[in-house]
Each structure stands twice: as C-alpha cells, then as structure tokens.
C-alpha positions as CSV (number, residue, x, y, z in Angstrom):
1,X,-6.6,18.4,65.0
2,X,-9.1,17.2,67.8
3,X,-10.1,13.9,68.8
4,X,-13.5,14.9,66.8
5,X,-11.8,15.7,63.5
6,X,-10.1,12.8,63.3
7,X,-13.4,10.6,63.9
8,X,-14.8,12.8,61.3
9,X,-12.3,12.1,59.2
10,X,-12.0,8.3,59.2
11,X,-15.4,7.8,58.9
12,X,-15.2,9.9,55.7
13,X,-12.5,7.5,54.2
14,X,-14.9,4.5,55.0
15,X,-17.7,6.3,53.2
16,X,-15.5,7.1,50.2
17,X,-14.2,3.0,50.1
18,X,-17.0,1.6,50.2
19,X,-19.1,4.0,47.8
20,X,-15.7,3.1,45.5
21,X,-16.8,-0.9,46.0
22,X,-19.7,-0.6,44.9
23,X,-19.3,1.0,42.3
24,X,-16.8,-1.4,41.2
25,X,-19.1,-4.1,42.1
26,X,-21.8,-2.6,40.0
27,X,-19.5,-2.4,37.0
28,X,-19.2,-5.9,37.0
29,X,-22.5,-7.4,37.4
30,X,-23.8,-4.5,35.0
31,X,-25.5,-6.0,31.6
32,X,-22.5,-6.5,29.3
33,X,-23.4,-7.0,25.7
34,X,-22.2,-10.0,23.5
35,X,-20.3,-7.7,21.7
36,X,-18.0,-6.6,24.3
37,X,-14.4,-7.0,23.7
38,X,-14.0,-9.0,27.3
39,X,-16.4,-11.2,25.2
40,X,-15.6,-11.3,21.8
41,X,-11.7,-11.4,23.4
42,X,-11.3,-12.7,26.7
43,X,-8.1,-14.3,26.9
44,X,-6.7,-10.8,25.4
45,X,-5.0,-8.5,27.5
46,X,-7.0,-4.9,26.3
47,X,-4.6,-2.5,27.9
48,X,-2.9,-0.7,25.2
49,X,0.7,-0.4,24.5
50,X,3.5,0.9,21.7
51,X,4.7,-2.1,19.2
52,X,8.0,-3.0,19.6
53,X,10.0,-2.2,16.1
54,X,12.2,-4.7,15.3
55,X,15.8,-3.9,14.7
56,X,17.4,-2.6,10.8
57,X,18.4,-5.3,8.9
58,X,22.2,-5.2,7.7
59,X,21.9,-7.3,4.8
60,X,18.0,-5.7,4.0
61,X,18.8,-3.4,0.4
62,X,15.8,-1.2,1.5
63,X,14.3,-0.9,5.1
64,X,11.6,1.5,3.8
65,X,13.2,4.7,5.4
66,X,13.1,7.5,2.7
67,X,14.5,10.7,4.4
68,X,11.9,13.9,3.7
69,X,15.1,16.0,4.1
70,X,16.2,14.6,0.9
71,X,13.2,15.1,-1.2
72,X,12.1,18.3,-2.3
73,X,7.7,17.9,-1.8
74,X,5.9,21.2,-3.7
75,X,2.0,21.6,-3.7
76,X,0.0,22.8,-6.2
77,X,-4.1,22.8,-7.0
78,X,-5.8,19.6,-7.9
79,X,-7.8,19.0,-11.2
80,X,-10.7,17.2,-11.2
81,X,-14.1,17.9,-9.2
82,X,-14.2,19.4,-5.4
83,X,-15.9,22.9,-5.5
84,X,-14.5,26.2,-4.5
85,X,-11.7,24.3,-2.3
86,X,-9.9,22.9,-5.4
87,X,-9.2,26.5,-6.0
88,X,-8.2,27.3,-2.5
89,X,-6.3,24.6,-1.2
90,X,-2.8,23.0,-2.9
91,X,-3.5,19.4,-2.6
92,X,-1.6,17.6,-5.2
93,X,1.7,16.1,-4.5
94,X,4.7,16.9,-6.1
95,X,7.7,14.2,-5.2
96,X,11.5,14.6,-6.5
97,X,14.9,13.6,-5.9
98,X,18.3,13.4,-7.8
99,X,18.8,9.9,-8.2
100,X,22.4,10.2,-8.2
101,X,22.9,12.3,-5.1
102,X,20.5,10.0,-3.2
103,X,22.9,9.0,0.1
104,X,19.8,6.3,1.3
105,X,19.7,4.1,-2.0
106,X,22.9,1.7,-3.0
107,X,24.3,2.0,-6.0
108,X,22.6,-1.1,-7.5
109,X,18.8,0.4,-6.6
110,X,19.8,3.6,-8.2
111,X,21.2,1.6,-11.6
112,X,17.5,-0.2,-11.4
113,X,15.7,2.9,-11.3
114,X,17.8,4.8,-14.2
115,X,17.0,1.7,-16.1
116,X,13.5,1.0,-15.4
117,X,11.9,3.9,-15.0
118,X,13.8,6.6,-17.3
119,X,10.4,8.1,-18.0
120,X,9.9,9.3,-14.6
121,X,13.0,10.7,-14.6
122,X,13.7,14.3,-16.2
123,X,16.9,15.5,-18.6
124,X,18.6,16.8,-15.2
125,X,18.1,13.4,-13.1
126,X,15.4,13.9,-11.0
127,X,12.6,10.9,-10.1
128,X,9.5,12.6,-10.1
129,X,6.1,11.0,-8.8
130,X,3.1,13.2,-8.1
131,X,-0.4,12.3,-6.2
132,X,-3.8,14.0,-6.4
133,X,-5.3,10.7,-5.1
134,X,-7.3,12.8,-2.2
135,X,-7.8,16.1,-1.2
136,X,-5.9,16.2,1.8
137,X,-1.9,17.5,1.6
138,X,-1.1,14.7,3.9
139,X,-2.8,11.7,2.7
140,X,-1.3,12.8,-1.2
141,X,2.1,12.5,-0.1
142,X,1.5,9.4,2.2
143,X,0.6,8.2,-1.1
144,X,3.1,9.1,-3.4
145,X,5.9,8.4,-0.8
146,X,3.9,4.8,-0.8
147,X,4.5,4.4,-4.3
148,X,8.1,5.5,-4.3
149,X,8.8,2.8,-1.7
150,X,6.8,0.2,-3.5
151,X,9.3,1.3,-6.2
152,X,11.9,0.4,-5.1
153,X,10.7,-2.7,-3.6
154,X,10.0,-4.2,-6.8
155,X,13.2,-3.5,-8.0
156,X,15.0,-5.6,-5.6
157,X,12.8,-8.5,-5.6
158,X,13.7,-11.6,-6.5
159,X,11.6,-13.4,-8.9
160,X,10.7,-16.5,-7.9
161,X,11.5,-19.6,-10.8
162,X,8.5,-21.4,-11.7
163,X,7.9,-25.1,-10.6
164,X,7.5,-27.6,-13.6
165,X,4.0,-28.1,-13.0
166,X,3.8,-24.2,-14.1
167,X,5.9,-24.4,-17.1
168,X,4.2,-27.3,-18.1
169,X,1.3,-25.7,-18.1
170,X,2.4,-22.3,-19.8
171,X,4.2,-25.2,-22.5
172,X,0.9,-26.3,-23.2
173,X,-0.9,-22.8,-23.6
174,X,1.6,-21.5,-26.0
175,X,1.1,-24.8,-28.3
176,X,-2.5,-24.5,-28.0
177,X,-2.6,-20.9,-28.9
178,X,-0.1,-21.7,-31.9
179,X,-2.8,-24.6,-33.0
180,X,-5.5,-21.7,-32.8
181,X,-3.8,-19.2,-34.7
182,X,-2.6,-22.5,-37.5
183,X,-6.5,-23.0,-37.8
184,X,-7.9,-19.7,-38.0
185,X,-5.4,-18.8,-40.8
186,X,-6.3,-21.9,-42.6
187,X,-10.6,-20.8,-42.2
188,X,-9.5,-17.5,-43.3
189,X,-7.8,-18.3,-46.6
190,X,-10.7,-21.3,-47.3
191,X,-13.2,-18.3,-47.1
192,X,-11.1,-16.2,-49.4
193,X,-10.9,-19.2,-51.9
194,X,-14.9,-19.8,-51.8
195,X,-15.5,-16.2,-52.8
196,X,-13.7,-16.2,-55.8
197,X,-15.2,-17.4,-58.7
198,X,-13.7,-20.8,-61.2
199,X,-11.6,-20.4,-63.2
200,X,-10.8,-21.3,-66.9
201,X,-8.5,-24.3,-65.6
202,X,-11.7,-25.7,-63.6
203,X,-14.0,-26.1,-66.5
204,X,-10.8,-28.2,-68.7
C-alpha cells in the first residue's frame, strides 16, 4: 500500500472516532426522562446477569424438583367457554404418578399423602391433579405441577404453636360463643312457653 493509502486510511479512522464521540456525547446530554431507570435506579448496576442458585439442602424433605420423567402428563379438550379452539386444541392438564413408586418423595411424604389426600388418589395408587385454569398446554401444567408442589409443602410443614396471648384469646371466643348459644336457647324456649295458652293449674 502507498504512502497515499495509508494517509487515506488514518484519516478515515479519525473520522470514524470522533463521529463515535459524539455520538456518545450526544447520548448523554440527550433529554432523559424522570422515569429512566439511571433515575429511578442509580446506584443499580442495569447490566443483566443469571441468578446464582443456591446449593440443595441435605436436610430440606422437598427441594421443589418433581422429575417430568416420572409423571405421566395427558391432554385432553377444556370445558367451559373459548370458541372453536376449545374444540381444537387439548388444553387441560392431566397429572399422575404412583405414589409408591415415586423415587423423589421419602417415605414419610408419601405416608402424608396416602393419608391426606386419599381422594385424589385412585383404587390402583395413582395421585391425580388436573388444570384447565388457562388455555395454554403450558401454563395448565405449570399450574397443576404448582399445586402438586404446594402439596407437598404443606404436608411437611411444621405448625407453628400458638403464643398465650392467642389462646387466650381463642379461650375467650369459645366461652363467649357457649354464653351465646346458653342465651339463645333460653329466648327460644321463653317464646315457645308464651305461645301456649294457661293451663288448668294456672287458674287454681
């Protein structure tokens, strides 16, 4: 290349930097509105990155994780309103798994389940929760695999015990509720006495 190439060259660059500068420059001392998020956020950092999952719990009964390998998921038509695409599309949710052979849930959450939910459970052992919350395949079994893990969840809660202020305060609903039903008994058997009429003892 010849001594005038390279001149052309260079002088390109230069025109290219500085038409980048001011660019830049304009950028920032353009009108910005109140709502910007350098505004409503400025000490944020706005460049956007993946969460950081925190590690599995050993001692945690149930991280959450249900396996869809496990689960047998079948579609089927929707009731309800939704036009001609009820009839097309398979929206609603069918969710099932054999309690038993369930290699994710302990022993003790499959016990809980027999024994609090045996009507969701069939003769041959299979949970069973179906969704036709939306018309989308997806967000119906987002949903039901919502409800399966919220579930389980309750099932291995803890209850918390009541502080004393509480129990005084059911104590005193109970005797108040026993003092109302005393009273309306006693109204409703002087209103049956007032409606009869006197009797042969009365006029003695």
């Amino acid at each position: 290349m010849n001594h005038i190439g390279q001149q052309f060259l260079k002088v390109l660059k230069n025109d290219l930097t500085n038409k980048s500068l001011l660019c830049a420059r304009g950028r920032t001392l353009s009108y910005k509105s109140a709502y910007s998020l350098e505004n409503l956020y400025p000490k944020s950092n706005l460049n956007l990155s993946s969460p950081n999952f925190l590690a599995k719990d050993p001692s945690a009964k149930f991280s959450g994780y249900i396996p869809i390998k496990e689960i047998d998921v079948t579609y089927s038509s929707s009731s309800g309103p939704g036009g001609q695409n009820v009839n097309r599309v398979s929206t609603k949710v069918d969710l099932r798994f054999k309690v038993e052979d369930a290699s994710w849930l302990s022993n003790e959450i499959k016990e809980k389940l027999l024994e609090k939910h045996p009507n969701q459970i069939n003769k041959n052992g299979y949970l069973i929760i179906k969704s036709d919350l939306t018309r989308s395949q997806q967000l119906n079994l987002a949903d039901a695999l919502h409800k399966l893990r919220q579930m389980i969840r309750n099932l291995i809660e803890v209850p918390s015990e009541p502080c004393e202020l509480t129990q005084e305060k059911h104590r005193k609903k109970q005797i108040k509720a026993a003092q109302e039903r005393v009273f309306a008994k006693r109204r409703r058997s002087q209103t049956k006495s007032d409606r009869q009429g006197p009797s042969v003892y009365d006029s003695l």
